[in-house]
Structure formats: structure tokens, C-alpha cells
CHARMM internal coordinates of N, CA and C (Angstrom, degrees):
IC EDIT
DIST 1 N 1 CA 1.4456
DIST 1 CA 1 C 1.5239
ANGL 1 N 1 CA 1 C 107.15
DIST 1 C 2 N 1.4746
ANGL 1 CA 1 C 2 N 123.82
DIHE 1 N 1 CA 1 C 2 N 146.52
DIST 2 N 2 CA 1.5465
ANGL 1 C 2 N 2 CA 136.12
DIHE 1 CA 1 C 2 N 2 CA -160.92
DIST 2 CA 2 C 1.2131
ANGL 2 N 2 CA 2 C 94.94
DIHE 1 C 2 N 2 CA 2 C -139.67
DIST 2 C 3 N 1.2370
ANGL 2 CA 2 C 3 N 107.23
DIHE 2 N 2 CA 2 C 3 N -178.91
DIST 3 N 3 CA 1.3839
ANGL 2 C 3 N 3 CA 136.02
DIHE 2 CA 2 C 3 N 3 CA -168.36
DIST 3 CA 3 C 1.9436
ANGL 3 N 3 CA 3 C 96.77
DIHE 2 C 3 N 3 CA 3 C -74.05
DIST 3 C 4 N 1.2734
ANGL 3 CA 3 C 4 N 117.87
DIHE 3 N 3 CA 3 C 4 N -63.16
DIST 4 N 4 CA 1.4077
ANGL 3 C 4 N 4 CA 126.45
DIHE 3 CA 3 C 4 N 4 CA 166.98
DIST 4 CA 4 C 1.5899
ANGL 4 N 4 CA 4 C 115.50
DIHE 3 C 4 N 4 CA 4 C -63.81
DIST 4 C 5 N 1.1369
ANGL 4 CA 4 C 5 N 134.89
DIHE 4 N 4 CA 4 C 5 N 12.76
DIST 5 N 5 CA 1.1253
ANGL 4 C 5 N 5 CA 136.12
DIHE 4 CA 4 C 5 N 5 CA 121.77
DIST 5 CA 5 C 1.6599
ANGL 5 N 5 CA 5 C 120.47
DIHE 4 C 5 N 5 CA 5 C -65.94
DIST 5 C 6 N 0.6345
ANGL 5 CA 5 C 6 N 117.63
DIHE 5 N 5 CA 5 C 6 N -45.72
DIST 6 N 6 CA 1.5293
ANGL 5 C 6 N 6 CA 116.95
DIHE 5 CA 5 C 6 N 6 CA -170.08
DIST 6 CA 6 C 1.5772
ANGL 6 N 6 CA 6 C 129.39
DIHE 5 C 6 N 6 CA 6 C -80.23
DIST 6 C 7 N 2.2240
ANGL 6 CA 6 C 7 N 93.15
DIHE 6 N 6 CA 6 C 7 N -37.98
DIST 7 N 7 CA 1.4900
ANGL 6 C 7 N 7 CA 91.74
DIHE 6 CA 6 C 7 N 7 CA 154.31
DIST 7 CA 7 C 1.8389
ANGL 7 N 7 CA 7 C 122.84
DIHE 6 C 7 N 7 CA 7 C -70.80
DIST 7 C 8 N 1.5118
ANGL 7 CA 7 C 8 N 105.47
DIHE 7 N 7 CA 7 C 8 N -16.23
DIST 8 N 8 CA 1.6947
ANGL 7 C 8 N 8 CA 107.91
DIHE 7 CA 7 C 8 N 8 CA -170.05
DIST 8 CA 8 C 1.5427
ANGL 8 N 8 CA 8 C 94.88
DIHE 7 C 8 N 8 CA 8 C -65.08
DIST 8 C 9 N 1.4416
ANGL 8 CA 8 C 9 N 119.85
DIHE 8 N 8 CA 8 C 9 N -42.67
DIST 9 N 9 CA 1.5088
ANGL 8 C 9 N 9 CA 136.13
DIHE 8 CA 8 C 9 N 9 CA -169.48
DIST 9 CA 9 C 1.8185
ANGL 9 N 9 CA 9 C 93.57
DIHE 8 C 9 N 9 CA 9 C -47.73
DIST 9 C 10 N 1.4391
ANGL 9 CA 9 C 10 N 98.93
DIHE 9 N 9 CA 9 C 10 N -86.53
DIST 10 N 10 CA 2.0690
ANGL 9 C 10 N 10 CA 115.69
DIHE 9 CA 9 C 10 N 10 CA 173.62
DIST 10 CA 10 C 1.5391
ANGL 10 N 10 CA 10 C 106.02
DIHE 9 C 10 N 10 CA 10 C -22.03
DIST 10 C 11 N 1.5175
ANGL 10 CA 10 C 11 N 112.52
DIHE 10 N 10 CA 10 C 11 N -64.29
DIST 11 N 11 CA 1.3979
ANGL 10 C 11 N 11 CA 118.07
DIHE 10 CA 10 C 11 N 11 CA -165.26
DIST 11 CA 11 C 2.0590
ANGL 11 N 11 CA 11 C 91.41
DIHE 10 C 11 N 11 CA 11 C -53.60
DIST 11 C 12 N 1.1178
ANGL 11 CA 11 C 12 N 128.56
DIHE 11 N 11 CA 11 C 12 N -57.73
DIST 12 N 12 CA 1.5719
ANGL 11 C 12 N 12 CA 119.51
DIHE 11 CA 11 C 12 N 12 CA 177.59
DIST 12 CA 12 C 1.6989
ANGL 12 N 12 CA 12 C 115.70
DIHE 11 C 12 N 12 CA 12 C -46.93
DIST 12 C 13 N 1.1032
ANGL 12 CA 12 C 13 N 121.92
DIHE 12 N 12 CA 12 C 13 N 5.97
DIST 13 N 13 CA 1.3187
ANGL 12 C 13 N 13 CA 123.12
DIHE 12 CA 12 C 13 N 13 CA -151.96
DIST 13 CA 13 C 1.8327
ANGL 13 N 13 CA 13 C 149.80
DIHE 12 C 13 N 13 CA 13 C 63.82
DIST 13 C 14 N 1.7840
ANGL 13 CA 13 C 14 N 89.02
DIHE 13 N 13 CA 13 C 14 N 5.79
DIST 14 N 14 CA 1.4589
ANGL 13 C 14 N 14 CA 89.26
DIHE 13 CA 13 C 14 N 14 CA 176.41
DIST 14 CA 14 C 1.7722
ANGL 14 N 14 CA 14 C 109.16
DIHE 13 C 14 N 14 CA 14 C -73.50
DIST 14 C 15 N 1.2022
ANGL 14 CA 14 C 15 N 118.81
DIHE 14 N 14 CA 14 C 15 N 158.19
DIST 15 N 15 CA 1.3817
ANGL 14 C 15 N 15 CA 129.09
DIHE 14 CA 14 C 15 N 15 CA 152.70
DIST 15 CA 15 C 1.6944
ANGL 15 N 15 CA 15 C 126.02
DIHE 14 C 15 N 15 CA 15 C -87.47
DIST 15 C 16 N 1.3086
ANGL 15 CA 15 C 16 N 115.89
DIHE 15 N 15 CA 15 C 16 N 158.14
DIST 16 N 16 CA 1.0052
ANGL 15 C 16 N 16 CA 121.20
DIHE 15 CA 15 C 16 N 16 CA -153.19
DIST 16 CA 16 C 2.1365
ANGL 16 N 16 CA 16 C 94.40
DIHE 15 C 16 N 16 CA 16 C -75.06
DIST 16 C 17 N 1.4046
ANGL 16 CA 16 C 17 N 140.70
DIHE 16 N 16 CA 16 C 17 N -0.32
DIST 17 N 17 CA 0.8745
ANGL 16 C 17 N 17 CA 108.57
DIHE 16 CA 16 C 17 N 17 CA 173.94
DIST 17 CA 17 C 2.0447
ANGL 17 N 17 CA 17 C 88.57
DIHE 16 C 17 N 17 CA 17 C -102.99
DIST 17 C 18 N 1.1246
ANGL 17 CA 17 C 18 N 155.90
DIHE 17 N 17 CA 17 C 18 N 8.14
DIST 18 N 18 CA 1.4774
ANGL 17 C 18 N 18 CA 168.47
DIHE 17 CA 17 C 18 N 18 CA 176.39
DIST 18 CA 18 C 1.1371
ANGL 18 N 18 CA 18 C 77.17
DIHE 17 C 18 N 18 CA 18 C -74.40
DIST 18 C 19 N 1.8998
ANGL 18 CA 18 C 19 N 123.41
DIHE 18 N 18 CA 18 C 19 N -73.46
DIST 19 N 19 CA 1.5826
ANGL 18 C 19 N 19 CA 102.61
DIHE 18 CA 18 C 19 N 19 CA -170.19
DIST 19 CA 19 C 1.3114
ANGL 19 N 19 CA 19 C 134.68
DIHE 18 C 19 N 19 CA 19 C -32.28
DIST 19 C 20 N 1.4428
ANGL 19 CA 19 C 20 N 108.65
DIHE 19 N 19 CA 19 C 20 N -57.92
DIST 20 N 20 CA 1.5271
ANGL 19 C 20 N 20 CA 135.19
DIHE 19 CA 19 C 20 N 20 CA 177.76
DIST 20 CA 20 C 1.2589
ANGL 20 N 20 CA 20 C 106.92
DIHE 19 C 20 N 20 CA 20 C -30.89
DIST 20 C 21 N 1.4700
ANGL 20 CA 20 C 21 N 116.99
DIHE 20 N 20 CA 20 C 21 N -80.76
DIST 21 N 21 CA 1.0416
ANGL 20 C 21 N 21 CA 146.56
DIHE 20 CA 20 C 21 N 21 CA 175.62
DIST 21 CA 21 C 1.8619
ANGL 21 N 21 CA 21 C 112.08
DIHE 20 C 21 N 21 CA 21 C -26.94
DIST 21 C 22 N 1.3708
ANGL 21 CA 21 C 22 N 100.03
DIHE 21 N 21 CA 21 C 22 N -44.79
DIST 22 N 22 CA 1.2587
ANGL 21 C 22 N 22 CA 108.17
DIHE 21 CA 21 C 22 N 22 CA 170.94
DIST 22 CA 22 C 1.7348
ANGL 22 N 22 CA 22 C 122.03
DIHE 21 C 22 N 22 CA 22 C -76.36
DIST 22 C 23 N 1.0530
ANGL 22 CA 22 C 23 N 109.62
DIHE 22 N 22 CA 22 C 23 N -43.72
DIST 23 N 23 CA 1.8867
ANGL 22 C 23 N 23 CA 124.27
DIHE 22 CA 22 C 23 N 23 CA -179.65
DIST 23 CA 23 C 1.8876
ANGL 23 N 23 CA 23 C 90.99
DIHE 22 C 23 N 23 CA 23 C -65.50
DIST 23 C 24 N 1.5407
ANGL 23 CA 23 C 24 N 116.97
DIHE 23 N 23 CA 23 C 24 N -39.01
DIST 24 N 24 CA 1.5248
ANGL 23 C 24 N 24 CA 105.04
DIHE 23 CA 23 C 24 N 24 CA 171.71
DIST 24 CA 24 C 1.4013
ANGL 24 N 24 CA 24 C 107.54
DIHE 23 C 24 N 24 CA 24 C -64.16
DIST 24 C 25 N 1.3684
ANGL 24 CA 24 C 25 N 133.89
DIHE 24 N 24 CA 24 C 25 N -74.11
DIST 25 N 25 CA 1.0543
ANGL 24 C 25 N 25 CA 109.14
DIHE 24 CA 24 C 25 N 25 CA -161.46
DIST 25 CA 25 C 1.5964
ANGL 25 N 25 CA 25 C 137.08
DIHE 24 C 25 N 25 CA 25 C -74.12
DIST 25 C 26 N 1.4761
ANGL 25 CA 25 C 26 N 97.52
DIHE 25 N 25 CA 25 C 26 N -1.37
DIST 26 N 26 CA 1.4214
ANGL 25 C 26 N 26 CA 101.14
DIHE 25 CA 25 C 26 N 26 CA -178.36
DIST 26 CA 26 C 1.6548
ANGL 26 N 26 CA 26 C 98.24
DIHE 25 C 26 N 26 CA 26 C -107.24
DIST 26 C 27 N 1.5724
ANGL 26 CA 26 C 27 N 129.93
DIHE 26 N 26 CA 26 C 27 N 4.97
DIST 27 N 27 CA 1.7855
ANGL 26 C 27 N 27 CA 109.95
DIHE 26 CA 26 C 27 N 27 CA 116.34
DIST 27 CA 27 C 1.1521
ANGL 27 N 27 CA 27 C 132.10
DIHE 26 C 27 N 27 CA 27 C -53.70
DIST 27 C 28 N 1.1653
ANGL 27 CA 27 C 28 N 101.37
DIHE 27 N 27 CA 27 C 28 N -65.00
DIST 28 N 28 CA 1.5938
ANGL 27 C 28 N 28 CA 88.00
DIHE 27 CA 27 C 28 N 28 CA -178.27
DIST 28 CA 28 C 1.5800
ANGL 28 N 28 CA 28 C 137.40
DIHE 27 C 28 N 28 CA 28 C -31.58
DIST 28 C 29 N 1.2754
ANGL 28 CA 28 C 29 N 87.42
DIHE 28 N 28 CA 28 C 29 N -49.22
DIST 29 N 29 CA 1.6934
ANGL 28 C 29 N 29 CA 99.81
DIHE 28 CA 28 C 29 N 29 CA 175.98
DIST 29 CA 29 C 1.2241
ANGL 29 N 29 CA 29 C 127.41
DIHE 28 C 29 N 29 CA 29 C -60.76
DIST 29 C 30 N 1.1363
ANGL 29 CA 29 C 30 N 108.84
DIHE 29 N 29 CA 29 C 30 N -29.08
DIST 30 N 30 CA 1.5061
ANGL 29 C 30 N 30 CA 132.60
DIHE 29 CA 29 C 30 N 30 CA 154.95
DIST 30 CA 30 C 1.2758
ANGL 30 N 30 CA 30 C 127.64
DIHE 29 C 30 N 30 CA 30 C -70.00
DIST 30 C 31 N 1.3756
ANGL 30 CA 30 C 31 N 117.37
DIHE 30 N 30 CA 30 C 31 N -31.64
DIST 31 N 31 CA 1.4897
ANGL 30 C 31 N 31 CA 117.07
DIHE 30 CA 30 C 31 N 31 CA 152.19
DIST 31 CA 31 C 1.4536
ANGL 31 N 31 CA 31 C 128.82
DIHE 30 C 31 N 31 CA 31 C -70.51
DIST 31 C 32 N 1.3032
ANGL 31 CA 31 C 32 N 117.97
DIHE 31 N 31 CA 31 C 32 N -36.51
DIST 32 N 32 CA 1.6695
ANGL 31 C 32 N 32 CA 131.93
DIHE 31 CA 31 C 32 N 32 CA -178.90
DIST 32 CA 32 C 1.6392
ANGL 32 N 32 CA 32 C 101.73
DIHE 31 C 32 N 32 CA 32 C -68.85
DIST 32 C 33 N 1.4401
ANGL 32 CA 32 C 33 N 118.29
DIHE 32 N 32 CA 32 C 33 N -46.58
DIST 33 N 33 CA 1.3783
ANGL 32 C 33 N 33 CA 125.69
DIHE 32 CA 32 C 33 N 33 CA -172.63
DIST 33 CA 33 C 1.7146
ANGL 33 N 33 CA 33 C 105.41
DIHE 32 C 33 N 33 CA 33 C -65.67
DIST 33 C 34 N 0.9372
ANGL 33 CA 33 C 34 N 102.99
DIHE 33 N 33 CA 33 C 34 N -36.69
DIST 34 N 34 CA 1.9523
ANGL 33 C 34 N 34 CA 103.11
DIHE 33 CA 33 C 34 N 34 CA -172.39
DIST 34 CA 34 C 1.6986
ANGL 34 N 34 CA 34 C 89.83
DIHE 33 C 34 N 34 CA 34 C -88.51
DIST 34 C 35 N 0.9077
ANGL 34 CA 34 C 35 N 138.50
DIHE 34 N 34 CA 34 C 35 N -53.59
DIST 35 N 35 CA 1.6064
ANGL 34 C 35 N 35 CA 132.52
DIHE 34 CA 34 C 35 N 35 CA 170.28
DIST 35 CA 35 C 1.3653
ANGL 35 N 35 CA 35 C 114.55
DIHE 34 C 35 N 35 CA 35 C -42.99
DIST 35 C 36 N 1.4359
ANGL 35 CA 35 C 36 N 111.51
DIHE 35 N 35 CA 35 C 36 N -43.99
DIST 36 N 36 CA 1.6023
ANGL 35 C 36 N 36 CA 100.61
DIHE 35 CA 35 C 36 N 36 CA 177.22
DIST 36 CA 36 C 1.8016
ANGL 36 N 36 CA 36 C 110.47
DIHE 35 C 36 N 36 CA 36 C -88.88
DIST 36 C 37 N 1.2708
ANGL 36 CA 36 C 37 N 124.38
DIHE 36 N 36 CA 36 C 37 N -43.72
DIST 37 N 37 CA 1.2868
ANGL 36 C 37 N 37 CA 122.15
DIHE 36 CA 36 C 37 N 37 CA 150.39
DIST 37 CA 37 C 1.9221
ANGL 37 N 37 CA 37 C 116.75
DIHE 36 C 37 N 37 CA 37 C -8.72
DIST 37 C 38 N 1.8855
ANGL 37 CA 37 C 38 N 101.08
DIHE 37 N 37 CA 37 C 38 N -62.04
DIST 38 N 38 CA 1.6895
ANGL 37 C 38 N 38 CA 105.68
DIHE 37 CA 37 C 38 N 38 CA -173.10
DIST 38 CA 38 C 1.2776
ANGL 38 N 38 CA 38 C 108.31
DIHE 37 C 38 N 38 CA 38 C -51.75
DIST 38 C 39 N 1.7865
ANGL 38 CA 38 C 39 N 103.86
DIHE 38 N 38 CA 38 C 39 N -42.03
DIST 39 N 39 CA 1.6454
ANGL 38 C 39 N 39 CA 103.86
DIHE 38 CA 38 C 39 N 39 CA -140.93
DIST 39 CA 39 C 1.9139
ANGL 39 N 39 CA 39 C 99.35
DIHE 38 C 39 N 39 CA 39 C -96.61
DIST 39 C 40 N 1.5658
ANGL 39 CA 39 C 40 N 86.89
DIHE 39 N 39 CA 39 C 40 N 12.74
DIST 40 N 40 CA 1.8133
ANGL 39 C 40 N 40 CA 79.03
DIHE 39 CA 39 C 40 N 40 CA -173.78
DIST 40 CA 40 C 1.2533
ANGL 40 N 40 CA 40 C 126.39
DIHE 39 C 40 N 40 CA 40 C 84.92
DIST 40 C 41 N 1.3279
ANGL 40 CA 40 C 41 N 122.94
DIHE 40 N 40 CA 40 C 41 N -5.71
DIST 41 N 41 CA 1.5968
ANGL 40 C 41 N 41 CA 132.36
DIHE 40 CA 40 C 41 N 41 CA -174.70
DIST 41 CA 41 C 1.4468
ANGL 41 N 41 CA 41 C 107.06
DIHE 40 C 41 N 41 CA 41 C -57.48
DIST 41 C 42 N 1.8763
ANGL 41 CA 41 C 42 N 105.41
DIHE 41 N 41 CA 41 C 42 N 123.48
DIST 42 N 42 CA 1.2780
ANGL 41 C 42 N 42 CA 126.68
DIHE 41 CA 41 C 42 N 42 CA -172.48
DIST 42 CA 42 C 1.8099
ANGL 42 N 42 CA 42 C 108.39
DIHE 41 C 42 N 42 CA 42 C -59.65
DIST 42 C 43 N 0.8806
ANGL 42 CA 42 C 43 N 155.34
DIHE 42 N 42 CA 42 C 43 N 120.58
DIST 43 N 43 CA 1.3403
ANGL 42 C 43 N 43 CA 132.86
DIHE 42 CA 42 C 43 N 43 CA 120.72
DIST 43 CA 43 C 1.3456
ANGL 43 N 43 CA 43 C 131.64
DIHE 42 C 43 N 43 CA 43 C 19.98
DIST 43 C 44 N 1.5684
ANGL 43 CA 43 C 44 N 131.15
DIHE 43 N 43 CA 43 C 44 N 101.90
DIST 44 N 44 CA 1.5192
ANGL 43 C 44 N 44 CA 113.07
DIHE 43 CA 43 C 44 N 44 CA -171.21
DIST 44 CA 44 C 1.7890
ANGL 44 N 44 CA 44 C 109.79
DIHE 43 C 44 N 44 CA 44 C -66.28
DIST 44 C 45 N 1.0694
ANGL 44 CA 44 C 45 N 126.30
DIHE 44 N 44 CA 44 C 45 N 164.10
DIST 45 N 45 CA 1.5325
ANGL 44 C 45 N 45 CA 127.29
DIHE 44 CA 44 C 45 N 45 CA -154.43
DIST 45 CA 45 C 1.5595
ANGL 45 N 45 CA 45 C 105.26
DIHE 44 C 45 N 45 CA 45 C -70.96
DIST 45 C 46 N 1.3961
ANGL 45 CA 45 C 46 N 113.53
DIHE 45 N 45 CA 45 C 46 N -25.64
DIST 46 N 46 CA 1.7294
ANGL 45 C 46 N 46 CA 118.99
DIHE 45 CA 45 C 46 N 46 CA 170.18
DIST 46 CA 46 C 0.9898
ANGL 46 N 46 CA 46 C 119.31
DIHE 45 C 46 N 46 CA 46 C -98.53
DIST 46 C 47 N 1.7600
ANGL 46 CA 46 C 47 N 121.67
DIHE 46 N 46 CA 46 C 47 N 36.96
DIST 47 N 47 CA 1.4921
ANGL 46 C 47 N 47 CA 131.51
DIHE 46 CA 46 C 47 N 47 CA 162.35
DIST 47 CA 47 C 1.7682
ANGL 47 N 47 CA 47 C 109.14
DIHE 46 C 47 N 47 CA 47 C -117.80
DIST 47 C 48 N 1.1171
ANGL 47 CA 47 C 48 N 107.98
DIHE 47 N 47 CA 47 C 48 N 134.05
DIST 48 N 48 CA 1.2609
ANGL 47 C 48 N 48 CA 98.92
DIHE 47 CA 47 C 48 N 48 CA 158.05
DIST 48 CA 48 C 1.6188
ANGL 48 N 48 CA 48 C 133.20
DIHE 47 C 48 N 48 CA 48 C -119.45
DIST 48 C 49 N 1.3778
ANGL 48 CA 48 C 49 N 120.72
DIHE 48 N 48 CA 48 C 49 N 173.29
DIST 49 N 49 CA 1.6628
ANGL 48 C 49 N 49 CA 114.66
DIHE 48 CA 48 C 49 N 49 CA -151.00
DIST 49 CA 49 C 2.1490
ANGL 49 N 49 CA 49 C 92.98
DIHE 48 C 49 N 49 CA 49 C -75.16
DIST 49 C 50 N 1.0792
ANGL 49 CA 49 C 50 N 112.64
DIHE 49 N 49 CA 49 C 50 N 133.16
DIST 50 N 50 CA 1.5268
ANGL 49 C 50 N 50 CA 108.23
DIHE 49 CA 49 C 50 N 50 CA 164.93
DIST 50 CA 50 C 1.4432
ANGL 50 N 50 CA 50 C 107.74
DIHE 49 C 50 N 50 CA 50 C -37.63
DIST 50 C 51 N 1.2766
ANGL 50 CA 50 C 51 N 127.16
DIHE 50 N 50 CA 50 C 51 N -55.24
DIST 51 N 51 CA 1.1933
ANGL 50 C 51 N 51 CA 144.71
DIHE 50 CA 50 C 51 N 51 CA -144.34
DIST 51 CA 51 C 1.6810
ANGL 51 N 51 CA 51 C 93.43
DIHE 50 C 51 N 51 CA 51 C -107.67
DIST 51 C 52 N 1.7082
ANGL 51 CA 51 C 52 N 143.99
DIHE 51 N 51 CA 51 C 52 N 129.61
DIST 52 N 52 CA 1.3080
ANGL 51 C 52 N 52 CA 145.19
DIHE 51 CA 51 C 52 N 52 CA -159.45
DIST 52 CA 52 C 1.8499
ANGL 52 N 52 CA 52 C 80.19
DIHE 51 C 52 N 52 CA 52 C -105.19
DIST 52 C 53 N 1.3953
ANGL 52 CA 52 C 53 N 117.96
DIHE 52 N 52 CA 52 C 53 N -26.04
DIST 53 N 53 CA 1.7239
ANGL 52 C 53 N 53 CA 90.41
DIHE 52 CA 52 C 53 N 53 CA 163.82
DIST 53 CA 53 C 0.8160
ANGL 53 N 53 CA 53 C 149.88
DIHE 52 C 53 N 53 CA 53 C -103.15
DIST 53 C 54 N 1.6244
ANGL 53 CA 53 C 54 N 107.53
DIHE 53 N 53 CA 53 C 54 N 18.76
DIST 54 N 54 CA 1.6989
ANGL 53 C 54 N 54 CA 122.73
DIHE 53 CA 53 C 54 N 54 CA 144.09
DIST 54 CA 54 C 1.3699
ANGL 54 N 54 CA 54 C 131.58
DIHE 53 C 54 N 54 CA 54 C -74.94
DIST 54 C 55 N 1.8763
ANGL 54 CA 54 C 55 N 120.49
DIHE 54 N 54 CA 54 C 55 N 8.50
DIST 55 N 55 CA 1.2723
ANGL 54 C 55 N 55 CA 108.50
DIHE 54 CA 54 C 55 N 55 CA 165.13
DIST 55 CA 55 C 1.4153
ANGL 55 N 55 CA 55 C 127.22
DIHE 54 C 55 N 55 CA 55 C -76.06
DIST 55 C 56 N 1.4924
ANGL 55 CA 55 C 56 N 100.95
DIHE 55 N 55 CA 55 C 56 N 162.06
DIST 56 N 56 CA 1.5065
ANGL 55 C 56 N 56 CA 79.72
DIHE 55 CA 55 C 56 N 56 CA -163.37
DIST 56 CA 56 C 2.0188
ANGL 56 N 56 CA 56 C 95.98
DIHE 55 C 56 N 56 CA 56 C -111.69
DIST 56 C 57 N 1.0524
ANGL 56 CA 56 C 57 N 115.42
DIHE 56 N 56 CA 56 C 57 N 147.19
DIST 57 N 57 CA 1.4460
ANGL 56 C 57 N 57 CA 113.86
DIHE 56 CA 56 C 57 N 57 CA -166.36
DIST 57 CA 57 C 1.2210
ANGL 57 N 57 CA 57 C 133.34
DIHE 56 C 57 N 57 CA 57 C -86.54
END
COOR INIT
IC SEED 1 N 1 CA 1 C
IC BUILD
């Protein structure tokens, strides 16, 4: 993320704490996903894999 990321963000009308708010949660998600990724965490049964060759058989 750059400087022209952030005005492209403003120019849509977010404000600079909307930004925030956004860079938090789209860490997070990125943290929970590589944590569950480590630990092996299944998929709940009404998700499926992005990828059809990560199911597991």
C-alpha cells in the first residue's frame, strides 16, 4: 500500500479513520487465515476450498 492507494481510498469518500478500520480488518484476516492454514484447521462443512485441489477426499 502507497501513498496513491490511500488518496484512491479518500477520492471514494472514505476518511482517514474508515481507512484504519479497513488495514485492521483486512490484518486480521490475514492473520487468522495463516494461523489456521499452520494449525491445519478444517474448513467448516458449508465452505468450500477456493482452489477444487485443496479438497480433501
Amino acid at each position: 500500500m502507497n501513498a496513491g492507494d490511500i488518496e484512491h481510498l479518500k477520492s471514494t469518500g472514505l476518511d482517514d479513520a474508515a481507512i484504519m478500520e479497513l488495514v485492521h480488518v483486512i490484518g486480521f484476516f490475514n492473520h487468522i487465515n495463516r494461523v489456521a492454514d499452520a494449525l491445519g484447521v478444517d474448513l467448516e462443512t458449508w465452505m468450500s476450498p477456493a482452489d477444487p485441489r485443496d479438497q480433501k477426499n
